[in-house]
C-alpha positions in Angstrom: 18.0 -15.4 20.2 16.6 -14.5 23.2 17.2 -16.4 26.3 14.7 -18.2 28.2 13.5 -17.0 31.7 14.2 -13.3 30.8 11.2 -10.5 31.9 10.4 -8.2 28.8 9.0 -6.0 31.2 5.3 -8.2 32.8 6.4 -10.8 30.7 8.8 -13.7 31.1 9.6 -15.9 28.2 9.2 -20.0 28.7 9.4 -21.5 25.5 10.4 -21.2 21.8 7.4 -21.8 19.3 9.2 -20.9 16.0 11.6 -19.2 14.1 12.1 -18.1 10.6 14.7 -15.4 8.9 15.0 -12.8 11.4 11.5 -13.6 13.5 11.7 -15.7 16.6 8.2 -16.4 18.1 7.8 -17.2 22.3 5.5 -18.4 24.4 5.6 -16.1 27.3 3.6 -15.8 31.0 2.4 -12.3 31.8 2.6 -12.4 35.6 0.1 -9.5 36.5 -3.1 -11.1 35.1 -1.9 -14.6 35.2 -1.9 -15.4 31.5 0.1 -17.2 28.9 0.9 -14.8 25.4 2.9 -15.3 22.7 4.9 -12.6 21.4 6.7 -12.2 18.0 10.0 -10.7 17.6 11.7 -8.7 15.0 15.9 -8.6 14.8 16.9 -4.7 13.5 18.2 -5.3 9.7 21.9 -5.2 9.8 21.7 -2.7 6.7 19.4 -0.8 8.5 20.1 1.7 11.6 18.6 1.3 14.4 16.5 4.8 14.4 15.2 3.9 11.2 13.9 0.2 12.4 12.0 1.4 15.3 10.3 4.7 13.6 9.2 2.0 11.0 8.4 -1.1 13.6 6.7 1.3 15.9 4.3 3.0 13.2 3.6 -0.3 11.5 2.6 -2.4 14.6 0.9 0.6 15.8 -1.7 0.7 13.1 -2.3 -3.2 13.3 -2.8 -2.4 17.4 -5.6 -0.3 16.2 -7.4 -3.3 14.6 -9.6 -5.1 17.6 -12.0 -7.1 15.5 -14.1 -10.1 17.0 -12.0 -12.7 14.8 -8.6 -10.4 14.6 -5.5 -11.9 17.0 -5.4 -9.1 19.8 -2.2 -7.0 20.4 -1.8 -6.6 24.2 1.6 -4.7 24.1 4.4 -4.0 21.6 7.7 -1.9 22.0 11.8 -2.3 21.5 13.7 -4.2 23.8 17.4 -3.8 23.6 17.5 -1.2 21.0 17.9 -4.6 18.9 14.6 -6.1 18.6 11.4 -4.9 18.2 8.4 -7.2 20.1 4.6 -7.4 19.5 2.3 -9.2 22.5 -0.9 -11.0 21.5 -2.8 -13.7 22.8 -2.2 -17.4 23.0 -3.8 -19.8 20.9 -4.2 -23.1 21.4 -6.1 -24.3 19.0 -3.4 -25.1 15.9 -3.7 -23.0 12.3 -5.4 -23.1 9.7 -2.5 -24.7 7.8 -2.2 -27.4 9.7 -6.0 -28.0 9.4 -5.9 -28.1 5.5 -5.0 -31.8 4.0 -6.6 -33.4 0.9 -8.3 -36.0 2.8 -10.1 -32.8 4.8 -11.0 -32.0 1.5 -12.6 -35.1 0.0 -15.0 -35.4 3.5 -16.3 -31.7 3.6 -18.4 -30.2 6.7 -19.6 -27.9 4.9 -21.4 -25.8 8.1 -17.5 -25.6 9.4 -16.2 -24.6 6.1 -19.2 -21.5 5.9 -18.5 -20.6 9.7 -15.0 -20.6 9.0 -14.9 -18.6 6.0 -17.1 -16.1 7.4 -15.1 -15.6 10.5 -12.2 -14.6 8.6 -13.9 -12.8 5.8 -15.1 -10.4 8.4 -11.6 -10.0 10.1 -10.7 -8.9 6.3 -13.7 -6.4 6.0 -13.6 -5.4 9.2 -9.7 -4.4 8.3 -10.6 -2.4 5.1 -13.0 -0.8 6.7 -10.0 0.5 8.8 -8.3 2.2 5.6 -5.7 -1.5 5.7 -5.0 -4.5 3.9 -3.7 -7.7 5.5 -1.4 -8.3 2.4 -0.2 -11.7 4.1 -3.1 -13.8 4.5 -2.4 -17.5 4.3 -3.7 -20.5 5.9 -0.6 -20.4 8.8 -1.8 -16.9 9.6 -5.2 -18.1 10.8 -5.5 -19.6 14.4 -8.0 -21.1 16.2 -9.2 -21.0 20.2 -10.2 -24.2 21.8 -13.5 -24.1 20.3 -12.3 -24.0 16.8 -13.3 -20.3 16.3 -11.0 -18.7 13.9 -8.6 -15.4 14.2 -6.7 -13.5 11.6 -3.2 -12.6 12.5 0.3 -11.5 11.3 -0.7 -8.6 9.6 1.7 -6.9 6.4 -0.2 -3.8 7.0 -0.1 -1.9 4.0 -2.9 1.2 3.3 -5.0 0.5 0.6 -3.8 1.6 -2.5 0.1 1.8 -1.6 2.6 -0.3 -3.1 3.9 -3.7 -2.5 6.0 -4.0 -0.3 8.4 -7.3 -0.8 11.6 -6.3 1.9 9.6 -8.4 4.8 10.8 -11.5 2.3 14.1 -10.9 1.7 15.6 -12.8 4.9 13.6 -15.7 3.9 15.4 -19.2 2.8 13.5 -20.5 -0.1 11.8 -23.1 0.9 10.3 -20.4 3.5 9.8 -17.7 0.6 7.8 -20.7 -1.6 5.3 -21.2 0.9 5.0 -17.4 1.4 4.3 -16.6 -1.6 2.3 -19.4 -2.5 -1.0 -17.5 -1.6 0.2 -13.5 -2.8 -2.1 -11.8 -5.5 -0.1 -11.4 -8.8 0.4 -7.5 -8.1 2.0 -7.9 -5.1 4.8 -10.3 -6.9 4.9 -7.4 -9.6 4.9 -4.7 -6.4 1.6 -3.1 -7.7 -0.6 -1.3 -5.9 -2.6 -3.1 -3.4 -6.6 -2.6 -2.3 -9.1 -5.1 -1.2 -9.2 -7.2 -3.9 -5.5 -7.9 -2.9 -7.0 -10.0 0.1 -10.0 -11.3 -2.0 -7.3 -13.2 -4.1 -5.6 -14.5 -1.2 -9.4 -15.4 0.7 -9.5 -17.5 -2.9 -6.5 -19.1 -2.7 -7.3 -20.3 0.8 -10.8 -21.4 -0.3 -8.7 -23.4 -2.6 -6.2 -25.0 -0.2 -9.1 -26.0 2.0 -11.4 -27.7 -1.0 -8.5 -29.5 -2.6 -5.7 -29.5 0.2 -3.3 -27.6 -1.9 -2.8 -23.8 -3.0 -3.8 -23.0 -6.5 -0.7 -23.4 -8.1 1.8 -25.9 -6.3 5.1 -25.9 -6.0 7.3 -28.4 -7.4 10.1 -30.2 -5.9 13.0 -28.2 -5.6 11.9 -25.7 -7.5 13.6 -22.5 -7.9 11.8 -19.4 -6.1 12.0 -17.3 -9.1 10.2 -20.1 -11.6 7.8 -20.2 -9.2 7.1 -16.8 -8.8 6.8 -16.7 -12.5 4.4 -19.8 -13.0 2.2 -17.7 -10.2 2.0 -14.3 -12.7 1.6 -16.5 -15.6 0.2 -20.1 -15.1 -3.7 -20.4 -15.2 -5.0 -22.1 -12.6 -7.1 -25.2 -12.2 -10.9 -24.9 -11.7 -11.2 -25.8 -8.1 -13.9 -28.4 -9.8 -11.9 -30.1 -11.2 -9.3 -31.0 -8.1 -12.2 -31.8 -6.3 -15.3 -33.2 -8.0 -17.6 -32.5 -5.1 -17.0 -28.9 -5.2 -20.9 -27.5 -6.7 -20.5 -25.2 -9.5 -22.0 -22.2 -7.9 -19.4 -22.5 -5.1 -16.9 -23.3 -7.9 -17.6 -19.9 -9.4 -17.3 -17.9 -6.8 -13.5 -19.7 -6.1 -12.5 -18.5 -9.4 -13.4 -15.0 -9.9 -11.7 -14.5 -6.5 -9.0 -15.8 -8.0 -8.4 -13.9 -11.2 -5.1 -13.1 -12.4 -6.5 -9.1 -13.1 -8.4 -7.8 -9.8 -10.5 -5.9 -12.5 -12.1 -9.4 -12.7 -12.2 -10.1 -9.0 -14.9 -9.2 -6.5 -14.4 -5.3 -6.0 -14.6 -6.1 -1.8 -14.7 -8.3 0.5 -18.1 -7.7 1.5 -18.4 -8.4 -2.2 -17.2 -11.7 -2.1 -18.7 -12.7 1.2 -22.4 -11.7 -0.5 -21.5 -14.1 -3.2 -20.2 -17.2 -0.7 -23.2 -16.9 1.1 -25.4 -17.0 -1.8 -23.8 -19.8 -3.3 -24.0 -21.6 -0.4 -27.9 -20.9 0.3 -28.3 -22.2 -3.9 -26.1 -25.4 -2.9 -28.0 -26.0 0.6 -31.0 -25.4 -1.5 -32.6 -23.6 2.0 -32.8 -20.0 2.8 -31.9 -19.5 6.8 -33.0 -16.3 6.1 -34.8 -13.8 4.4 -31.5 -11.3 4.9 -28.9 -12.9 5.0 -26.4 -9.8 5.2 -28.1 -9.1 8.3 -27.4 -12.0 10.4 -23.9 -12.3 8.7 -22.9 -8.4 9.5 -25.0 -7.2 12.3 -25.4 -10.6 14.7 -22.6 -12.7 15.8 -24.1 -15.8 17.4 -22.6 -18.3 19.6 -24.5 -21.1 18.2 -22.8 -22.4 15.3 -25.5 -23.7 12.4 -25.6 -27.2 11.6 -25.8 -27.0 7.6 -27.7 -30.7 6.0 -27.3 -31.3 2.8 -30.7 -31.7 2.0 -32.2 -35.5 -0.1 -34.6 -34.5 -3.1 -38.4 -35.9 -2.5 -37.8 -38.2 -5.6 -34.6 -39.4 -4.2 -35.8 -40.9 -1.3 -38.5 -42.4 -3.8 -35.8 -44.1 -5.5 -34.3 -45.1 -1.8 -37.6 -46.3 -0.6 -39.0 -48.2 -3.7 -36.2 -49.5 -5.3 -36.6 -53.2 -4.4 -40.4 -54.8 -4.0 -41.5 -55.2 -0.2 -41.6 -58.5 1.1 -43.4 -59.3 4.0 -41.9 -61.1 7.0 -44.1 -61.8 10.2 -40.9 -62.1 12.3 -39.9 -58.8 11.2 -43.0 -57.1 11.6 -43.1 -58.1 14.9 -39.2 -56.6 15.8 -40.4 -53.5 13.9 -43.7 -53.1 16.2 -41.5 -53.5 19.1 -38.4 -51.3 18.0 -41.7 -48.4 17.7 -43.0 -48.9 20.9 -39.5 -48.3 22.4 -38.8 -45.4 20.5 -42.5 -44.1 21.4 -41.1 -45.1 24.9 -38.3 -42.8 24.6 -39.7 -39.9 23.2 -42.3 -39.6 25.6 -39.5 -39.6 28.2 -37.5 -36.6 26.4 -40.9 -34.7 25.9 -41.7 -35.2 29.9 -37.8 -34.2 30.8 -37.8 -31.4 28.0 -41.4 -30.1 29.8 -40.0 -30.4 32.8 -37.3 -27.8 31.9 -40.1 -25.7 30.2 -41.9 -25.8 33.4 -39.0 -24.7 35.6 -38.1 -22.0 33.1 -42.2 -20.7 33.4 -42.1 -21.1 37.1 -38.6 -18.6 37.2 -40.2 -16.2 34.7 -43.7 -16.3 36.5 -42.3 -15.6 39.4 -42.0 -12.3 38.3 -38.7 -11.6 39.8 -37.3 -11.7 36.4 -36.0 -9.3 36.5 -36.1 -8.8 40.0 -34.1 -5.5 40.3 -33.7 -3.6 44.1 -34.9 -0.4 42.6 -32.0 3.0 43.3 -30.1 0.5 45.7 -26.1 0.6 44.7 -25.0 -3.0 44.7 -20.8 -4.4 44.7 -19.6 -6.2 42.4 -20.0 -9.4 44.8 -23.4 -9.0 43.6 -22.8 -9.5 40.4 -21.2 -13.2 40.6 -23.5 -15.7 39.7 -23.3 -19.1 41.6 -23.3 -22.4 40.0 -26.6 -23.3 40.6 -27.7 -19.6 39.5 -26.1 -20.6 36.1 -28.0 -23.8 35.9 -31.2 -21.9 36.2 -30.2 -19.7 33.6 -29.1 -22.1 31.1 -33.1 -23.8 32.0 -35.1 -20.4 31.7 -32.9 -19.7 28.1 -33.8 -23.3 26.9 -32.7 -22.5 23.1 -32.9 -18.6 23.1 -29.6 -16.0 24.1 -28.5 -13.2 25.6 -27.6 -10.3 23.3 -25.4 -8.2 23.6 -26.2 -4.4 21.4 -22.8 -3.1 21.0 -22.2 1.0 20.3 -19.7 -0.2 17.3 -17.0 -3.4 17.0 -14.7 -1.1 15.6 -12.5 0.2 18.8 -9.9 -1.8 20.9 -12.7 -1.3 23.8 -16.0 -2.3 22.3 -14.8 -5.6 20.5 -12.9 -6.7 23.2 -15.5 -6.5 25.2 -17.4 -8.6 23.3 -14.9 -11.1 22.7 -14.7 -11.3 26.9 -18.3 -11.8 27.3 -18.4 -14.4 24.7 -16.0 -16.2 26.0 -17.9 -16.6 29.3 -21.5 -17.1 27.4 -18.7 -20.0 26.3 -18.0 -20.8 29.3 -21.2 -21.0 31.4 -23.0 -22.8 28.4 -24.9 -20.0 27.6 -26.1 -18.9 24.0 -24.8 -15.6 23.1 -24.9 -13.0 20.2 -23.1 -9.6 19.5 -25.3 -6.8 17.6 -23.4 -4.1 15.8 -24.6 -0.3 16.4 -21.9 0.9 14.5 -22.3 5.0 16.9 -26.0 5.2 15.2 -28.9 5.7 17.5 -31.4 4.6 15.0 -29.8 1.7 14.5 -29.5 0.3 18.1 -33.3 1.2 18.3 -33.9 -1.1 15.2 -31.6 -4.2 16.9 -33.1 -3.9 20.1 -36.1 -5.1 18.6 -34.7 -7.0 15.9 -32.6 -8.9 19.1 -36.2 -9.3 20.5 -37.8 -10.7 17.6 -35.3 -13.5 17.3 -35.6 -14.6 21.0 -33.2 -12.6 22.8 -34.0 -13.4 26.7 -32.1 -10.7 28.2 -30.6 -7.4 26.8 -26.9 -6.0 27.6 -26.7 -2.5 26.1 -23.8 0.1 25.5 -26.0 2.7 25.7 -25.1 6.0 23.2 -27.4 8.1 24.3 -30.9 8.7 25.6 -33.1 8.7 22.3 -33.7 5.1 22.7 -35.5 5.6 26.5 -39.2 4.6 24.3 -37.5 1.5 22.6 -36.0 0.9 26.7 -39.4 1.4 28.2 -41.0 -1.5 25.2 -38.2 -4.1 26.9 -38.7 -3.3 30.6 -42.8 -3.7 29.5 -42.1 -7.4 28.2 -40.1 -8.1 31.7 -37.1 -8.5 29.5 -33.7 -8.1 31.7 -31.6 -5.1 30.4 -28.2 -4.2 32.1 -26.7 -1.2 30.5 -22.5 -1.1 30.8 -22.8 2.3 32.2 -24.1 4.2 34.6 -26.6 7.3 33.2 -27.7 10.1 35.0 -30.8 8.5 34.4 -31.4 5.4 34.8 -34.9 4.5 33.0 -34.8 0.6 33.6 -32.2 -2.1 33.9 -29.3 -2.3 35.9 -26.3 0.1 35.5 -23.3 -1.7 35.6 -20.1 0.3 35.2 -18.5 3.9 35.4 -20.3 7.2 36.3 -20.3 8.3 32.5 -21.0 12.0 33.9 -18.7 12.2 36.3 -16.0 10.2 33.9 -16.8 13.1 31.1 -15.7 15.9 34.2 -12.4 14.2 35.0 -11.2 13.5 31.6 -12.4 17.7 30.8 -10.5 18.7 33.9 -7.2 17.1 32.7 -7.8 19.1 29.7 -7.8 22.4 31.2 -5.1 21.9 33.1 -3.2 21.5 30.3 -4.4 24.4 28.6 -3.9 26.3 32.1 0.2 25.1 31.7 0.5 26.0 28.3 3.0 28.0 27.3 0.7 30.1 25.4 -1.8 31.8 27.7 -4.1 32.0 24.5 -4.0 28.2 23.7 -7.3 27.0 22.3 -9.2 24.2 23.6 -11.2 21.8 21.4 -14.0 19.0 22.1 -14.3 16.1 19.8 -17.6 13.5 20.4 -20.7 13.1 19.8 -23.6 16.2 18.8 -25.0 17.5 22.0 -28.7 16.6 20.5 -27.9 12.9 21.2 -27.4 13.4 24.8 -24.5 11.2 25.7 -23.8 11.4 29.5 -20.5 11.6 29.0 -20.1 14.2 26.5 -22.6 15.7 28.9 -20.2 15.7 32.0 -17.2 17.2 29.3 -19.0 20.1 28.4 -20.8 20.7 31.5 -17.0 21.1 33.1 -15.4 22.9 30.3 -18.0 25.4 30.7 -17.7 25.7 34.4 -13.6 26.0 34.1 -13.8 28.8 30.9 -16.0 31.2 31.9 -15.4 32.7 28.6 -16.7 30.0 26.7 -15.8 27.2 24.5 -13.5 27.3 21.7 -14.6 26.8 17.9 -18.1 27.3 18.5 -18.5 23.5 21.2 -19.0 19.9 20.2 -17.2 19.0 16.8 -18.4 15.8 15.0 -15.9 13.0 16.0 -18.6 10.2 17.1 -16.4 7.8 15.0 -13.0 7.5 13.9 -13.9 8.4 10.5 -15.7 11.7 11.1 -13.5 12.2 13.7 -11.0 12.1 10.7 -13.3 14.1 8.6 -13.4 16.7 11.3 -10.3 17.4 11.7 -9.5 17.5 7.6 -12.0 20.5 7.7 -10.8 22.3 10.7 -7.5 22.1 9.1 -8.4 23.4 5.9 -9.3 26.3 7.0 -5.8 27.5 7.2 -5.6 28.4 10.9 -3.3 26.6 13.2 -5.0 22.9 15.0 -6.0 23.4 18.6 -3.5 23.6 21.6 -5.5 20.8 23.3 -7.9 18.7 22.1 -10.5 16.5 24.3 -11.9 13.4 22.6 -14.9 11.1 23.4 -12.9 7.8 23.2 -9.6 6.3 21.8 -11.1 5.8 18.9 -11.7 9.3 18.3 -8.8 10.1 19.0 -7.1 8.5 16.6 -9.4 10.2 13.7 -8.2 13.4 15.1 -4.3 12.6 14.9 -4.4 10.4 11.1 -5.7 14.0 9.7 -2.7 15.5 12.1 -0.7 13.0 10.4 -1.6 14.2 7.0 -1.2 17.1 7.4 2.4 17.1 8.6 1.6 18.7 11.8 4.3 18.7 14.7 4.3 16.2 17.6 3.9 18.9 20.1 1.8 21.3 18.1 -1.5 19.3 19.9 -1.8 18.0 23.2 -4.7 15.2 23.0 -6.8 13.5 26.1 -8.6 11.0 25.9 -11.1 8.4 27.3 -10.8 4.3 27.4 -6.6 3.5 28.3 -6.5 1.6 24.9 -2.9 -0.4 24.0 -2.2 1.7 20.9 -3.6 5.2 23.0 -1.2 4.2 26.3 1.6 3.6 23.7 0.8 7.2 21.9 1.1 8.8 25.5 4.0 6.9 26.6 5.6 8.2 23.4 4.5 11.5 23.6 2.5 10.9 20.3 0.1 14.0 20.0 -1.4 12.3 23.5 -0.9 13.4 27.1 -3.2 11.3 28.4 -6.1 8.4 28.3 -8.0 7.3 31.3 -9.0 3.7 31.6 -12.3 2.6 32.0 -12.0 -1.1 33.5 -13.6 -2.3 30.7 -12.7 -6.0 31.4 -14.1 -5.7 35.1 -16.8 -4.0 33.5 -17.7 -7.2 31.0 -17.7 -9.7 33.8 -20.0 -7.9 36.4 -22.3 -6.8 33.1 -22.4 -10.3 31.9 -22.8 -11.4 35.7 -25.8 -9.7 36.7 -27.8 -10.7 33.5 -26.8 -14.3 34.3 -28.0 -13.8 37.6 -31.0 -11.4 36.8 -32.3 -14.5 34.0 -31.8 -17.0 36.7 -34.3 -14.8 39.3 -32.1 -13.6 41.6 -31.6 -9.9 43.3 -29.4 -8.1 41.7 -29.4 -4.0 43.0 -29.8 -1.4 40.2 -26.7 0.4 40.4 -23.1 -1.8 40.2 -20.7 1.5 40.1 -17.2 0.9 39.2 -14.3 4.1 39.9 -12.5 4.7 36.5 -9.1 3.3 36.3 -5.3 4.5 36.0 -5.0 7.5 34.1 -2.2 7.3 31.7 -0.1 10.7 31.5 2.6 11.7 29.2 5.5 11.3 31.4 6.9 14.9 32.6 
């Protein structure tokens, strides 16, 4: 083991939280930002070399560093330390596990509006990961953890791509009363070491519906049981109806337990999305309400800080039976308590209506004002200006009353964009604010449509990761209904809101410029250049400021013809599988849009086999997994960091102070940050 006190590089270990085979997990303090972490760490396999270990650790925890989910565990660093054990950072949570949340007297008193949040939380994380081209492959109930508001987060990842083997080495250190519970909640391929997909994860998302409705996993083990019967009785042993462990369990919810739970995932759910469609609709059937008329929508597009209160509702004729069951008796003493228990209760509701339009008053009066939002029109502002006081909070929280603050993403499926949103829900959180998170998912039509579909469903002010300018009409319809916008960027042009964050022009020129000069100092004066983003029809400002430079700084034009398609990872991917099979040679330098372009770009590189120095790649955001990839001289030279957490608090700031009436200048702009360069 490690000793306490020692600095793994910002990080100084204070405490041991657990430890299991070869896995020692700390509590640690990371000194630069303040902040306590935990971080997991790996002993090298004595049967292993050392070489081997780290090609294997560092490729593995490098594709789970890719996953920045809102309900994933963040990784904020991994490495080798000592040449003798391998080290993953993530965040601190002190909110307990899932595991320790399960009992069976949990189970007999339901709340069923925690068990739906819950559920959806981590079915997400799960979809959100296959989505990604991964399985988790080690969900159980210890692997989810909760925050101090009882949100959930998926963690300790296995990793596998779907459709690739089992993998069961991780369990071979394990005593067996370790190994029991592990495989307590595997799919019966993954016991067989079968090929894995989603409905790998649906099994296990069943089993832990299981453990949370009856307290137990669907097949228990028995006392002292050896690790081998068990792992039989798991192939082989049907399992109990949920039902019929717990009587209270409704049928249609029963259903959906069980086909998650099938022995052959021909007979599961095919996805998770699949399974989450059929919780969800189970649940509207056993509420016996529809919340809404898409449900999918407000499941997969909105993310909402205010957590649904599900009532089990009482049938008309039930609260007949209630009401009439006995004959009425009259009683002039009662009647007279009961007259008098009405007049105070008239009492006090007229005092909540007069305090409640009071409040609606006050919020009229800010918004009548009409310096909501007051915005100093072309005057640039500091980020002093952006930090709302306490009593500019109270006014906000009064002129919201019950309606939020959206936030319209670009996509929740980069290290940058969901972490984002995780930082300004956490100070929606804090401030007492209601708050919801709209997915984009890179499609201009899209963000049009959640604009207004954030407008329609109350949204009070609008922060917007802008993609490009073909949503200026949809812009123009908010400023019109004196809604606030801030925009976490700065545009050339700035059509309404306030701009808070980094020149996205002048960002595009200084991530181009790095990519000339290393074309300039190849070693190959005829070394091809290549620009990866989005179309130039869309008009992003920062592809904008790339091109516009390129051109300046290669008179003799672009190579391969300009832009090529990488506004996501996937067609980044899909770019790069064409270009390739062409049969001529991958660029000599390629320039991407963002991280998560990047990435696309080098799993095709990947596939293909190509060599490590064959491609010098640069990039914009200063992602974990991208710093790592340049540190490591992994395809990247460099990333540029676009202080995106400074970024979230002053965009989160000025609509805060922007809904509480306050002026807030038009233009907050940020410098980008360190630029991370393969070291020479």
């Amino acid at each position: 083991m490690l000793s306490i006190g020692i600095h793994i590089g910002d990080f100084v270990l204070t405490e041991v939280i657990a430890q299991h085979g070869r896995v020692v997990v700390y509590r640690a303090h990371q000194t630069s930002v303040d902040r306590d972490v935990t971080i997991k760490f790996i002993n090298i396999d004595p049967h292993d070399s050392s070489d081997s270990f780290q090609r294997r650790f560092l490729a593995k925890i490098g594709r789970r560093a890719t996953l920045e989910g809102l309900h994933i565990l963040p990784v904020y660093a991994y490495g080798i330390h000592d040449e003798t054990w391998g080290y993953v950072v993530m965040r601190y949570m002190r909110g307990g596990t899932l595991e320790s949340w399960i009992s069976a007297d949990r189970a007999a008193h339901l709340d069923w509006g925690r068990v739906e949040i819950l559920f959806l939380q981590i079915a997400n994380a799960l979809a959100f990961t296959h989505r990604n081209g991964l399985i988790h492959g080690n969900f159980k109930p210890s692997n989810v953890l909760f925050d101090e508001q009882g949100n959930a987060f998926v963690s300790d990842f296995g990793v596998s791509s779907i459709g690739q083997r089992a993998d069961v080495s991780p369990f071979h250190d394990l005593d067996d009363s370790t190994l029991i519970s592990a495989i307590a909640y595997l799919a019966p391929e993954q016991l067989r070491g079968g090929l894995l997909d989603e409905r790998t994860d649906v099994y296990a998302v069943g089993a832990v519906l299981y453990a949370i409705f009856t307290g137990f996993p669907p097949i228990q083990p028995q006392s002292g049981e050896l690790v081998a019967d068990y792992a039989v009785r798991l192939l082989f042993q049907s399992i109990v109806p949920v039902q019929e462990r717990n009587p209270a369990i409704p049928d249609s919810i029963n259903a959906v337990v069980m086909c998650a739970l099938a022995k052959d995932p021909a007979a599961r759910y095919s996805s998770m999305d699949a399974l989450i469609t059929a919780f969800t609709d189970a649940m509207r059937r056993f509420i016996g309400e529809s919340r809404s008329n898409d449900p999918l929508t407000d499941m997969f597009n909105t993310i909402t800080m205010e957590q649904p209160v599900l009532r089990l509702p009482v049938e008309r004729d039930e609260w007949s039976k209630r009401l009439f069951a006995k004959p009425i008796t009259m009683n002039t003493s009662a009647v007279w308590l009961g007259l008098s228990v009405v007049l105070l209760l008239l009492v006090l509701v007229l005092a909540a209506w007069s305090y409640s339009h009071s409040l609606q008053q006050a919020a009229e009066q800010v918004s009548s004002l009409g310096v909501s939002p007051h915005i100093l029109t072309d005057v640039e502002g500091t980020v002093g200006d952006t930090v709302p006081t306490d009593d500019e909070i109270e006014r906000a929280r009064v002129a919201l009353s019950d309606d939020f603050i959206a936030y319209i993403a670009c996509g929740l499926d980069s290290e940058t964009q969901a972490a984002r949103a995780r930082e300004m829900s956490d100070l929606a959180r804090e401030y007492g604010l209601n708050f919801r998170v709209y997915d984009s998912q890179m499609s201009d039509y899209r963000q049009s449509t959640l604009i207004e579909q954030a407008r329609a469903e109350g949204a009070q002010g609008i922060i917007l990761c802008m993609l490009s300018d073909m949503n200026n009409d949809t812009l123009a319809d908010v400023r019109r209904a004196r809604i606030p916008l801030v925009i976490t960027s700065i545009p050339a042009v700035l059509v309404s809101g306030v701009g808070v964050g980094i020149d996205s022009w002048e960002l595009g020129r200084a991530a181009a410029r790095l990519a000339v000069e290393l074309r300039e100092n190849h070693p190959d004066p005829n070394a091809r250049i290549a620009l990866f983003g989005i179309p130039p029809i869309r008009r992003n400002d920062v592809m904008q400021g790339m091109e516009a430079e390129l051109r300046e700084l290669l008179p003799e034009g672009m190579d391969f013809g300009g832009v090529i398609e990488g506004t996501t990872r996937e067609s980044a991917r899909e770019s790069m599988r064409e270009l390739l099979a062409t049969g001529q040679p991958p660029p000599d330098v390629i320039l991407t849009f963002s991280d998560s372009t990047a990435y696309g770009v080098i799993d095709a590189l990947e596939e293909a086999n190509i060599s490590l120095d064959a491609v010098q790649i640069v990039s914009i955001n200063g992602e974990t997994i991208a710093r790592s990839y340049v540190e490591r001289a992994y395809f990247m030279a460099a990333t540029i960091s676009v202080n995106r957490e400074a970024v979230s608090h002053a965009a989160f700031g000025a609509m805060v102070r922007l809904i509480a009436g306050s002026e807030v200048p038009q233009i907050i702009e940020f410098r980008w940050g360190e630029i991370f360069r393969r070291p020479s």
